[in-house]
C-alpha positions in Angstrom: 67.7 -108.3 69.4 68.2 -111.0 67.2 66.7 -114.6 68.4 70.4 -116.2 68.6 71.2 -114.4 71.7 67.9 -115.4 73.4 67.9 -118.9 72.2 71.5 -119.4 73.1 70.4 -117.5 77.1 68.0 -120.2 77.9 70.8 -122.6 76.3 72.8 -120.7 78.9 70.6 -120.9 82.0 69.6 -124.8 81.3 73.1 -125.9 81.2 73.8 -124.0 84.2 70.9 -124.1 86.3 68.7 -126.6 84.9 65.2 -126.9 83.0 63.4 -125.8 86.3 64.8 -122.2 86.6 64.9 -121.5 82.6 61.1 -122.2 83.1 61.0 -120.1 86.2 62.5 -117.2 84.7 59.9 -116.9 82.0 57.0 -117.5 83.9 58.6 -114.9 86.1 59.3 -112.5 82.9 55.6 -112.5 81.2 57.0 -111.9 78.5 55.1 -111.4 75.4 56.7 -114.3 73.4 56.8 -116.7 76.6 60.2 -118.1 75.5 59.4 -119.3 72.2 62.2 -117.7 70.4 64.0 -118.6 66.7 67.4 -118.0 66.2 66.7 -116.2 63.0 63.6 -114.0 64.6 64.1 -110.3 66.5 62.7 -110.2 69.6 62.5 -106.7 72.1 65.7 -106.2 73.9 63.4 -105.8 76.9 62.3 -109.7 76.9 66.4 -109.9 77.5 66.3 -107.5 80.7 63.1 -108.9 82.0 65.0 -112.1 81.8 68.3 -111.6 83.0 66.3 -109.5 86.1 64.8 -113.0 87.2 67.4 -115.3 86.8 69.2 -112.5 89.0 66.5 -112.9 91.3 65.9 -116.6 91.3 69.4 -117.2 92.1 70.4 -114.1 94.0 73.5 -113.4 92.0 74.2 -109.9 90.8 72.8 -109.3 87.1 75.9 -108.1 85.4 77.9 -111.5 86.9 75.4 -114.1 84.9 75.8 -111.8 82.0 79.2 -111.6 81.9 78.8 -116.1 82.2 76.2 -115.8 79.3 79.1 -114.0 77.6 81.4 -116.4 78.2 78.9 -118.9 76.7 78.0 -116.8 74.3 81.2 -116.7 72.8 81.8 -120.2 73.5 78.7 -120.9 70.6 80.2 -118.3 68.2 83.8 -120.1 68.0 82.3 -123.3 66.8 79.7 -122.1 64.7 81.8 -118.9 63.8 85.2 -120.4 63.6 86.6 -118.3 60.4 86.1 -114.9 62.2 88.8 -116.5 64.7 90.7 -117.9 62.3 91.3 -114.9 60.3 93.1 -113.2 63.3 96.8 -114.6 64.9 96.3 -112.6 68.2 93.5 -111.9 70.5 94.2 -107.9 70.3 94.2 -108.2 66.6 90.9 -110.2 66.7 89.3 -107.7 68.8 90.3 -105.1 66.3 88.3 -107.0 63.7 84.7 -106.8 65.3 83.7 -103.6 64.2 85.1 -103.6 60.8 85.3 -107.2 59.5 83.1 -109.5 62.0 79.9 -106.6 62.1 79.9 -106.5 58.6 79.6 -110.3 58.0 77.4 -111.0 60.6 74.9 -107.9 59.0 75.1 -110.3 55.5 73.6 -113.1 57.8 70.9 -110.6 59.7 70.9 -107.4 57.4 68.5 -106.1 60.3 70.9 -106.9 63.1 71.4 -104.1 65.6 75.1 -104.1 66.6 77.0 -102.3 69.4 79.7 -100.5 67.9 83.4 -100.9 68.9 86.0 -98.1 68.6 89.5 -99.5 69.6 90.9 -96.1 71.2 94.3 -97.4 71.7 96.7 -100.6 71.6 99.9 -101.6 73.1 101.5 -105.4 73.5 99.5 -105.8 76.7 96.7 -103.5 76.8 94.1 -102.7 74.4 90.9 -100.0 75.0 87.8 -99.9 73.7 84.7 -97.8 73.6 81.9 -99.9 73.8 78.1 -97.8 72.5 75.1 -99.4 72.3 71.7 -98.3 73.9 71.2 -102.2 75.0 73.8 -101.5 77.8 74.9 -105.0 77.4 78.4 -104.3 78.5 78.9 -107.2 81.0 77.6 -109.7 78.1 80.4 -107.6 75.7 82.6 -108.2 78.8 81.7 -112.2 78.8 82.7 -112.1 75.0 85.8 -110.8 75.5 87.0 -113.1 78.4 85.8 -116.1 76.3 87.7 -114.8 73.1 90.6 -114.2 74.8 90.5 -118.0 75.8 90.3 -118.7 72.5 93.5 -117.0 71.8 95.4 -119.2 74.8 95.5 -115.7 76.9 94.2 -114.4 80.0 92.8 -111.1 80.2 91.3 -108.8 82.9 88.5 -106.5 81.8 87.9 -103.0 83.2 84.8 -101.2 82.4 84.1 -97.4 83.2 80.9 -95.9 82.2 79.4 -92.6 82.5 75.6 -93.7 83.2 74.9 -89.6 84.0 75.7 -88.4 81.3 76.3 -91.1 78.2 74.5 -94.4 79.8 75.0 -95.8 76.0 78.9 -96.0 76.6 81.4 -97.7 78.1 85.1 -97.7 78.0 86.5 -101.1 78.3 90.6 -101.4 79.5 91.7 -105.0 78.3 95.2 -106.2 79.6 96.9 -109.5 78.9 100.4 -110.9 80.6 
């Protein structure tokens, strides 16, 4: 997992719940790299579930909730630093549409070894989009934060639905986006 998304996490926790807890949460983790990340480094996806498993349990809020907030964040961070993959869309349903086949493919010229969900856009109408979401990070509440926060961007508000088989595909999810 590339460095970006655990540099930006801590920037996450900070801002939210202060210096104390970010320090917490890693001493809490032993994690091999003890929170010295780069944006530009690749760092186990495993130092991200250690860490989101003891901010959960420092603060006693359900995992997927502050990961669905580091989303938001998250996406928050790539509008200003990303702002052309926004600008290139003139709705959020067509943005969305973009991230496999135009926003993966630039962001693998800045981090050739990135490791990318993929996104498969099953259908879209005026209000509703859906979406299979596949990647064996299981990060769909962070994918879940993204959206929100892009559709924000986009001056819409938009209520996520996420079903997942975790029996029998636990890579997968199905995301139901609808918009007023």
């Amino acid at each position: 997992m590339k460095g970006v998304v655990f540099t930006e996490f801590l920037s996450f926790v900070k801002a939210k719940f202060g210096e104390d807890t970010v320090d917490d949460i890693i001493d809490a983790s032993n994690i091999p790299s003890k929170g010295a990340y780069t944006s530009v480094g690749t760092y186990p996806p495993a130092e991200m579930e250690k860490l989101c498993h003891a901010l959960s349990t420092q603060t006693r809020e359900p995992a997927a909730k502050l990961v669905c907030g580091f989303g938001l964040h998250l996406s928050n961070t790539f509008a200003v630093s990303y702002p052309q993959f926004y600008s290139k869309s003139d709705s959020f349903f067509e943005f969305l549409s973009s991230v496999e086949d135009h926003i993966h493919v630039e962001v693998r010229k800045l981090y050739p070894d990135a490791e990318l969900p993929s996104f498969r856009v099953i259908s879209r109408t005026a209000t509703e989009m859906i979406i299979d979401y596949q990647s064996p990070r299981r990060m769909s509440a962070l994918a879940e934060g993204l959206i929100l926060g892009s559709a924000k961007r986009f001056g819409v508000t938009a209520r996520v639905k996420i079903l997942a088989d975790r029996e029998n595909n636990p890579d997968k999810s199905r995301f139901i986006i609808e918009i007023d």
